[in-house]
N, C-alpha and C positions, 0 to 999 in steps of 0.2 A: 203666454201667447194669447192675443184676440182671437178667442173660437167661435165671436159672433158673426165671424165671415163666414161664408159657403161657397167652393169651391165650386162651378158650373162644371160639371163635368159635360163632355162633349160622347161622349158614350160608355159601357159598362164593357163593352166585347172588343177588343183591337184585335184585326187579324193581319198577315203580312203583306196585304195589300193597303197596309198603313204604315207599312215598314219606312216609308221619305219623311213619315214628319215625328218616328218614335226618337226615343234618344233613351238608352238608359245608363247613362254618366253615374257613377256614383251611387248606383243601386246595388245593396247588399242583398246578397243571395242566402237564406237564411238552411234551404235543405235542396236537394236536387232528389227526385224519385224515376226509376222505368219500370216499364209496365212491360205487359204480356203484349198489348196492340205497336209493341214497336214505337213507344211515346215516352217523351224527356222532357221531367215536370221540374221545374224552379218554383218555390216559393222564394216571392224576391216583395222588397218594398218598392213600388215605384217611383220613381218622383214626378208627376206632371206637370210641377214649373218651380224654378227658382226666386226668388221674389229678392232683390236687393233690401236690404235694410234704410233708415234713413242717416245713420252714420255711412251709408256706400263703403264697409269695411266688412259685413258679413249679409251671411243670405238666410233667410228661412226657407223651408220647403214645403210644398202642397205634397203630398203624399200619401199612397194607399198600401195595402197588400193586397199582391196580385197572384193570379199564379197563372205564367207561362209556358206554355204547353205547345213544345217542337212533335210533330208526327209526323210518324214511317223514316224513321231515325235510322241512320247503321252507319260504321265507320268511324266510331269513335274513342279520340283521345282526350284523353284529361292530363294535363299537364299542370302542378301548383307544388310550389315549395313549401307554402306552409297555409294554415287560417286565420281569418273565416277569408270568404270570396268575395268581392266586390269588385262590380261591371264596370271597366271602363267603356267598350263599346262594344257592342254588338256588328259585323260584317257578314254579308254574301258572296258570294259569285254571279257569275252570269247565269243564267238557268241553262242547264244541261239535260239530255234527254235521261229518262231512267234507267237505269243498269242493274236496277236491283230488285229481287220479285218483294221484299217490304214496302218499296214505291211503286207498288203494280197500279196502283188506282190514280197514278197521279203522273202527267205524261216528262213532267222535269221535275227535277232535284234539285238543291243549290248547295256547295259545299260553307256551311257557315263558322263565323271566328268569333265565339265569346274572348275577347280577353276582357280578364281581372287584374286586380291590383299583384297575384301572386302566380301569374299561368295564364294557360288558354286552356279551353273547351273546343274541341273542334271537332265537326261533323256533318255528315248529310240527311238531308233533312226534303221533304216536301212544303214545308212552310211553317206556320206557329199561329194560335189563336191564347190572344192574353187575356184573362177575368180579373177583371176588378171586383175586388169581394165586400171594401169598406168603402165607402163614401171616402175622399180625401180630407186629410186634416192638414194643418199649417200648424209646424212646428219647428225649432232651431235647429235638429239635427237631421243626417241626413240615412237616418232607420230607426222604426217605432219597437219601442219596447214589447218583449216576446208577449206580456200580459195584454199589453193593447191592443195587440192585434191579434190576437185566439189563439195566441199559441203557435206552432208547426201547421202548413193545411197545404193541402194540392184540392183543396175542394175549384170544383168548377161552375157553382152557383154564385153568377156573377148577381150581383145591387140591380136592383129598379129605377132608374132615373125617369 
């Protein structure tokens, strides 16, 4: 791959009021973590754009590791026949008032539909804030080796651009 590109990234923090122009097709889900604050971490790779090749027969992808982080979570099913996980798309609902005292701080919920290539994740949720933790790289596949990319992390120290 030419790594003498650089990928502009457009910002370091996506929250769900960027949910119309996110896509995560084809992003491998590497771990899922919860927490005590009611929060549901994916370390996932993301892809921020696909890049046709010049034979228009395969794509490269610009690519980071991210980690996405749903809060005031409850309500949820995991559904999967086997591994690993990988996003086909991401869905919400319409926002609905709160019904649950883990969503006290926040006046709607939305009931949201990870499905994967082997199941869904479903659950309520008050929104999601995503960190970008690497700069994006442009590479043939579409998820970066566990070395390249530190390993496992739900770290939430997103890059400086």
């Amino acid at each position: 791959m030419n790594q003498t590109k650089i990928y502009q990234l457009e910002k370091s923090l996506w929250t769900d009021a960027d949910f119309e122009v996110m896509g995560w097709h084809d992003n491998p889900i590497h771990a899922i973590s919860f927490d005590d604050d009611s929060k549901m971490s994916f370390d996932i790779d993301y892809i921020f754009e696909w890049v046709l090749r010049k034979n228009k027969r395969y794509y490269d992808f610009w690519i980071a590791p991210c980690t996405l982080v749903f809060e005031h979570v409850y309500s949820i099913a995991l559904k999967s026949d086997f591994l690993p996980l990988e996003i086909m798309d991401i869905s919400k609902t319409i926002p609905e008032p709160s019904d649950n005292p883990v969503a006290a701080q926040s006046d709607v919920v939305y009931d949201w539909i990870i499905e994967t290539t082997t199941g869904e994740i479903l659950f309520k949720s008050t929104g999601f804030k995503q960190y970008v933790r690497q700069i994006p790289i442009l590479i043939n596949t579409q998820g970066i080796e566990r070395n390249a990319r530190g390993g496992i992390s739900f770290s939430l120290d997103n890059i400086t651009i």
